[in-house]
C-alpha positions as MATLAB code, in Angstrom:
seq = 'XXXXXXXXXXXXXXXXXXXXXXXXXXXXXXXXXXXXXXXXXXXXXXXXXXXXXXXXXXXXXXXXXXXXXXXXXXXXXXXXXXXXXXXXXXXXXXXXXXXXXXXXXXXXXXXXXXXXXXXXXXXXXXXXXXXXXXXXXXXXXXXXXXXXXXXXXXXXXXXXXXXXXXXXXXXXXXXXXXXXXXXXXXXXXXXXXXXXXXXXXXXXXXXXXXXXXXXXXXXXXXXXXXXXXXXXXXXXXXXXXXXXXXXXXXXXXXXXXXXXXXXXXXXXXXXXXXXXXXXXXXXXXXXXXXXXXXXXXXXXXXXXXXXXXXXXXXXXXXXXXXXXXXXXXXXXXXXXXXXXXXXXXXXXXXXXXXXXXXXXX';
ca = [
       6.430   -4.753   25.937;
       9.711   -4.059   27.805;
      10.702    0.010   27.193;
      13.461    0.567   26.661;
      15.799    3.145   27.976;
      15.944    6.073   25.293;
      12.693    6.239   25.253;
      12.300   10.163   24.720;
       8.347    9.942   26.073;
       4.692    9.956   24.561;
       3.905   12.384   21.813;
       0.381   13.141   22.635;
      -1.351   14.531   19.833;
      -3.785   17.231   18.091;
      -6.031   15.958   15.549;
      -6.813   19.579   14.628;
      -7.051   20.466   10.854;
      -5.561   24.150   11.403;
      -1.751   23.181   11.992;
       0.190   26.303   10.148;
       2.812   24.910    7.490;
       5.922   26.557    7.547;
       7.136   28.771    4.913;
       9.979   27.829    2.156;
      13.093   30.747    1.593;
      15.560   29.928   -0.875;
      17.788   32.806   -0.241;
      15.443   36.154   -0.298;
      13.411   37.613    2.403;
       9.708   37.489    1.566;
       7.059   39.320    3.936;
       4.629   36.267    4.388;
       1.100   37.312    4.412;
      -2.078   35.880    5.672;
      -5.349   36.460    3.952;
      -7.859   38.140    6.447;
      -9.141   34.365    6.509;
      -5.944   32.965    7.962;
      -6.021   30.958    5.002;
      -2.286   29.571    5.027;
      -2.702   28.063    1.594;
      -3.088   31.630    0.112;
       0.956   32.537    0.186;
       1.919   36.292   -1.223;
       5.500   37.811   -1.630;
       5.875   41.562   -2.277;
       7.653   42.893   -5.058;
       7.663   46.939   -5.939;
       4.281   47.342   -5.053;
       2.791   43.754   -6.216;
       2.406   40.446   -4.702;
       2.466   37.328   -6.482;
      -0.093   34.739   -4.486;
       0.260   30.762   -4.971;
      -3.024   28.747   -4.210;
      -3.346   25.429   -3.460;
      -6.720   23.837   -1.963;
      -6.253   23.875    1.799;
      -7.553   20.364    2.318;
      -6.107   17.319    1.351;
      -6.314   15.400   -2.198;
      -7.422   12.127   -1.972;
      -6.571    9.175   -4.296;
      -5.602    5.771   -4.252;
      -2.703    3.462   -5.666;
      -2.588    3.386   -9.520;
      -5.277    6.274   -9.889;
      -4.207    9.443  -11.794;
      -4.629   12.521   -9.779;
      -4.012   16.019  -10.348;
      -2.650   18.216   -7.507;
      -4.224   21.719   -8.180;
      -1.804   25.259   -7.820;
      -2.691   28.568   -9.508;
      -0.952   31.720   -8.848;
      -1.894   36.142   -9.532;
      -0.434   39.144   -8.666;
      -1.901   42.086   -7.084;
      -3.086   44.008   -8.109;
      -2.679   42.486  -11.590;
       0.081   42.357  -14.432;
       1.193   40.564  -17.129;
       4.714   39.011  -16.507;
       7.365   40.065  -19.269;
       9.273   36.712  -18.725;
       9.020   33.176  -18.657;
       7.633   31.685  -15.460;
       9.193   29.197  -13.808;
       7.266   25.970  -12.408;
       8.895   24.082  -10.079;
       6.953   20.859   -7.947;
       8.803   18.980   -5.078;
       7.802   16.406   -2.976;
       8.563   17.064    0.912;
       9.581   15.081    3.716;
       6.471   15.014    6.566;
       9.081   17.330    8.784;
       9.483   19.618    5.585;
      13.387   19.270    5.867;
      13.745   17.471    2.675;
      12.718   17.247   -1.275;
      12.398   15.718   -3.806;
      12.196   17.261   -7.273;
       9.639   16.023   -8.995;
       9.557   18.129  -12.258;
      10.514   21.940  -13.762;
       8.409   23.913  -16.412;
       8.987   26.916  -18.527;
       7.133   27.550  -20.600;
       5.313   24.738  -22.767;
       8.637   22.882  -21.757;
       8.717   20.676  -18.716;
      11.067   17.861  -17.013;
      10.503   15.078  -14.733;
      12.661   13.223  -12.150;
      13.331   10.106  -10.788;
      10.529    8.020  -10.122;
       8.252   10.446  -11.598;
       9.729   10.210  -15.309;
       7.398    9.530  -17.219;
       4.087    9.969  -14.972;
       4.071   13.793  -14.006;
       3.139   16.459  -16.004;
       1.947   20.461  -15.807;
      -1.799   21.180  -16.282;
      -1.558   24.652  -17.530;
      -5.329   24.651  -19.407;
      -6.597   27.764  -17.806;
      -4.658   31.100  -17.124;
      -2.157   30.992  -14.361;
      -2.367   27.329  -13.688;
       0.340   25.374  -12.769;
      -1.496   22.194  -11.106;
       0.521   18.745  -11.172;
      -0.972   15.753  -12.962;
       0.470   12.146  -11.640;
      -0.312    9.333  -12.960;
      -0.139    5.770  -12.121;
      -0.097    6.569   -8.219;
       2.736    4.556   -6.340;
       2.493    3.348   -2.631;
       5.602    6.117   -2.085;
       3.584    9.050   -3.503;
       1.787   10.008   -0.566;
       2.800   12.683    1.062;
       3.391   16.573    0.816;
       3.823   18.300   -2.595;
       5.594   22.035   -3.143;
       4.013   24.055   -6.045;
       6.440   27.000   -6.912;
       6.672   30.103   -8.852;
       9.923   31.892  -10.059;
       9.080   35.084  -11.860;
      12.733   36.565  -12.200;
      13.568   37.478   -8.564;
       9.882   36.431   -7.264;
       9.521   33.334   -5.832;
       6.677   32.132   -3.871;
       5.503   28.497   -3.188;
       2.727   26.896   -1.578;
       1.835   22.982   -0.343;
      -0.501   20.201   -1.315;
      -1.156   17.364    0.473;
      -1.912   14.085   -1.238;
      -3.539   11.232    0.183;
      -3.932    7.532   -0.575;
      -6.864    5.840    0.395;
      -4.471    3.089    2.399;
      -3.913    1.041    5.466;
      -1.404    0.954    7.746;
      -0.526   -2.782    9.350;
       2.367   -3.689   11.839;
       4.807   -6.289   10.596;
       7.390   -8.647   12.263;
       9.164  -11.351   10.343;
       9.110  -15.159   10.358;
      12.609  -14.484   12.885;
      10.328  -12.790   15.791;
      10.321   -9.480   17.597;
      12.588   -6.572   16.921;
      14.663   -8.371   14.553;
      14.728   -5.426   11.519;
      17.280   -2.698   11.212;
      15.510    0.319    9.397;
      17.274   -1.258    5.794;
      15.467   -4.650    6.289;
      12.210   -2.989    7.393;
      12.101   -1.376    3.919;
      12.693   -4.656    2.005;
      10.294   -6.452    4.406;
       7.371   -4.108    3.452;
       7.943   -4.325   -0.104;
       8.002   -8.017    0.285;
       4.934   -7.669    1.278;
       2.967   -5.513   -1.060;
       3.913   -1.869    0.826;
       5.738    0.775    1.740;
       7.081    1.647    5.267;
       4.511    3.925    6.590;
       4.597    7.755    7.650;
       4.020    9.288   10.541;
       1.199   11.295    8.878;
      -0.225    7.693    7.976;
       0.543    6.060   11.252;
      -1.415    8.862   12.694;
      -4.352    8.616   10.861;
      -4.373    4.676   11.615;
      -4.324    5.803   15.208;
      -7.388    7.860   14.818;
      -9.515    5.266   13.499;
      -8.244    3.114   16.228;
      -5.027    1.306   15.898;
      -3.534    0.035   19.177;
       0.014   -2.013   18.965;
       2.238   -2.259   21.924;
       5.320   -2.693   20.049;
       7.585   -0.105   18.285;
       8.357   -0.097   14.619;
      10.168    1.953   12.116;
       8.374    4.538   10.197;
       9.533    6.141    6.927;
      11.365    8.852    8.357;
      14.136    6.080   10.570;
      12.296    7.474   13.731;
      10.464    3.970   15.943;
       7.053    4.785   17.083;
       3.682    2.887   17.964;
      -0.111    3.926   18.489;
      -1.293    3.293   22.036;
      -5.553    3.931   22.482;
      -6.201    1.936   25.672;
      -3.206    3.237   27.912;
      -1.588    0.027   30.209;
       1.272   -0.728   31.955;
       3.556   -2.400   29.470;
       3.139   -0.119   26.562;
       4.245    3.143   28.245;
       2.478    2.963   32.108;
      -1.082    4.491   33.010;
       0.181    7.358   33.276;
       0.273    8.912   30.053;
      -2.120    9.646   27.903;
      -3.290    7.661   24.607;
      -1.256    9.052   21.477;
       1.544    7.891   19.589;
       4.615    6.822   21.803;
       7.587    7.426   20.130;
      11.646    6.489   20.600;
      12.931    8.984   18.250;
      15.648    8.673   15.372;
      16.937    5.502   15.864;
      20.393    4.299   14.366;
      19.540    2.632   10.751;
      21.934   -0.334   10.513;
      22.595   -1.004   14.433;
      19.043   -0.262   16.160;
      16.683   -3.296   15.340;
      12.579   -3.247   15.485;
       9.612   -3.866   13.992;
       8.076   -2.080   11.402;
       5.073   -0.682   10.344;
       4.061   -0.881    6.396;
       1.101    1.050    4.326;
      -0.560   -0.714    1.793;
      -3.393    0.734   -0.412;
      -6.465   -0.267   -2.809;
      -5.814   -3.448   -5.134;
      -5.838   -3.663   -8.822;
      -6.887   -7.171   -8.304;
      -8.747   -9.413   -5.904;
      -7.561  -11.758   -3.139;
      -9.672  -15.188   -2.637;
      -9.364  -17.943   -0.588;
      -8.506  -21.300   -1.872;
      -9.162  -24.600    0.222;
      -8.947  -28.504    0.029;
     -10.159  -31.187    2.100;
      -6.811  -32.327    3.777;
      -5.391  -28.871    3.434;
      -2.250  -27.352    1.964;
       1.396  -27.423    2.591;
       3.014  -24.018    1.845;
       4.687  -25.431   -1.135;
       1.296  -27.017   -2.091;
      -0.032  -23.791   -1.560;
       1.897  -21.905   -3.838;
       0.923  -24.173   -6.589;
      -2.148  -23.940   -6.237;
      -2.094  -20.316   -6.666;
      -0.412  -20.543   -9.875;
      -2.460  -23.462  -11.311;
      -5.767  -21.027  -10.522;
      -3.758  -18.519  -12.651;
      -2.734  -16.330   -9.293;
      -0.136  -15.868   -7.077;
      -0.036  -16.717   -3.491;
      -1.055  -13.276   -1.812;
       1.432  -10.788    0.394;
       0.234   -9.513    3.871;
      -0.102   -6.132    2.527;
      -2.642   -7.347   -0.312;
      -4.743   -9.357    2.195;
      -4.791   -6.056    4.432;
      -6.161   -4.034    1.697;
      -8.561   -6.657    0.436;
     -10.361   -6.445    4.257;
      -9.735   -2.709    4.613;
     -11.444   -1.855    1.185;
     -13.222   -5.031   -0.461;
     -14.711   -6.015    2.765;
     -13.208   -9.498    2.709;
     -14.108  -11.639    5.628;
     -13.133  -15.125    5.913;
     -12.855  -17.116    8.958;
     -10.558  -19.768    7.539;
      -7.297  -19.598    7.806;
      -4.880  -19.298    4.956;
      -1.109  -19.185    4.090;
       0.229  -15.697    3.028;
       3.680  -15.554    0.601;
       5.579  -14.889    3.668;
       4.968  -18.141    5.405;
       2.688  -16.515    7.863;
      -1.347  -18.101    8.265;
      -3.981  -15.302    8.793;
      -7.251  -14.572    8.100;
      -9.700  -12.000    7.695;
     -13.039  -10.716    9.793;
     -15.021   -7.830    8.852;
     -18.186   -9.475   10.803;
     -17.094  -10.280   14.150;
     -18.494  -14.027   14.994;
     -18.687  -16.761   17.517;
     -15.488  -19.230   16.749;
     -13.763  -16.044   14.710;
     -11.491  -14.494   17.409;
     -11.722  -11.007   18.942;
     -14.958   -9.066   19.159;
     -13.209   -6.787   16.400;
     -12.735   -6.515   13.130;
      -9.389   -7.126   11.975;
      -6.925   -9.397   10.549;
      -6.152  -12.936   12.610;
      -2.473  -13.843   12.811;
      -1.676  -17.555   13.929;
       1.972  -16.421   13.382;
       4.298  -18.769   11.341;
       3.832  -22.729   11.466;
       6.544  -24.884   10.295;
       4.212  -27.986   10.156;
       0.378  -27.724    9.296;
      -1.866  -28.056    6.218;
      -4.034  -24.787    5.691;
      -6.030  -22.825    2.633;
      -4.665  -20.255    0.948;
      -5.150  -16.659   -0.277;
      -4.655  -16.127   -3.908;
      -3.989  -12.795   -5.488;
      -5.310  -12.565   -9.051;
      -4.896   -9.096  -11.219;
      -7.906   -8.295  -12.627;
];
């Protein structure tokens, strides 16, 4: 792959668990505390003598898409006191770079609100004292991510940070058109098309630890263009730099054009593969789909169906975006690479094929 020239370099990488999260002000000076563990998910603010403390469980919560999950936060003072007002709950959801949120709901009380998306799915867990966890339900592709638990006591204020999970996959994505032909807009309706989300960098990271390599760039959730190198070469970046995730930066949204790289998660449903003697045209395949009582399946569905059902087929099959793949979790003679993984033949105008079907369950 050709770089280009704003490349800003290779960001090589720390898989450590022990990165500090930066603290949130909201217009008051707290003294910030650490417990004499460390422990950054133990936060305190100082008030007359007392401290209020929000906990949140230091390592991430893992769920997956359409699960209900509850994101724990408790909070105390020290040494301890009963509160003569109402407290305050407030949850946000953060950008990875913390410079943005998103409200996700307000308590007082019994009384509680949700926003935007997550009308209608969040609410407060407040069954033991001082609790203040988040419960979610119906887990979307777009919840991932970092989560804000705060507490407003009158003037104190402190706030601490969970990080949700979804058990996912993270696949790169080109349309039918070829290479770098998706400003960041039409990366975000491509993955959808497709059964996902565009991916974080958190999640593009974490496919680069278990070993995602892909020489070309693609946008990630936050407009920046990135991609996971393992096996450093010439085209992707030279020899000279380590293996890690190479990155271009913010890119411009509407005039900058690239690939992009989409998250999918677990499936409510299964994928199988359909197949007749003389093979399927696309529009054939389609119907066939439908008269099975499915739908023809998206890239991001037949991803998830290898990733977490273990599906392995070395036939291939048309996909709803006119592409013909197939999928190897038991590397084979006559099955492609020694690796498992998903087989692209790319996007054939002419050819008769089988076809993956996505049925609900």
């Amino acid at each position: 792959m050709l770089l280009f020239p704003l490349l800003l370099g290779a960001t090589l990488l720390c898989l450590g668990s022990g990165s500090y999260q930066r603290p949130f002000y909201n217009g008051f000076y707290y003294n910030h505390v650490m417990n004499d563990k460390g422990d950054s998910h133990e936060k305190t603010a100082y008030f007359n003598g007392a401290k209020l403390v929000v906990e949140t469980p230091k390592d991430p919560v893992y769920s997956f898409n359409g699960a209900n999950v509850t994101l724990p936060c408790h909070y105390h003072y020290e040494p301890d006191l009963e509160s003569k007002r109402k407290i305050r709950i407030k949850w946000s959801k953060l950008r990875d770079d913390y410079t943005k949120e998103q409200d996700v709901l307000v308590a007082i009380g019994k009384t509680s609100v949700a926003f935007g998306d997550f009308q209608g799915r969040a609410s407060l867990r407040q069954a033991g004292r001082r609790e203040a966890s988040l419960v979610v339900s119906d887990l979307r592709l777009q919840d991932d991510g970092k989560y804000r638990c705060e507490v407003i006591d009158g003037l104190e204020d402190e706030s601490n940070v969970v990080d949700l999970r979804l058990q996912g996959i993270v696949f790169p994505y080109q349309p039918p058109r070829g290479q770098y032909r998706l400003n960041f807009h039409e990366a975000e309706q491509a993955c959808r098309e497709q059964g996902a989300v565009v991916a974080t960098f958190s999640q593009l990271l974490q496919a680069w630890s278990e070993g995602l390599d892909w020489c070309n760039a693609g946008w990630l959730a936050d407009g920046t263009v990135q991609y996971p190198i393992r096996l450093p070469r010439k085209p992707c970046g030279g020899l000279h730099l380590a293996p890690g995730i190479r990155s271009y930066g913010q890119r411009h949204r509407h005039l900058h054009r690239f690939d992009v790289f989409c998250f999918s998660s677990t499936l409510r449903g299964e994928v199988v593969y359909l197949e007749r003697p003389a093979g399927m045209t696309l529009e054939e395949a389609k119907q066939a789909c439908q008269d099975a009582g499915a739908e023809i399946a998206r890239v991001g569905q037949l991803y998830a169906a290898w990733k977490f059902l273990g599906l392995d087929r070395c036939d291939a099959g048309w996909l709803a975006d006119g592409s013909v793949r197939y999928p190897i979790a038991k590397p084979r003679a006559n099955c492609g690479p020694a690796e498992p993984g998903v087989r692209n033949f790319g996007f054939p105008r002419t050819g008769r094929f089988g076809v993956f079907c996505y049925k609900e369950r």
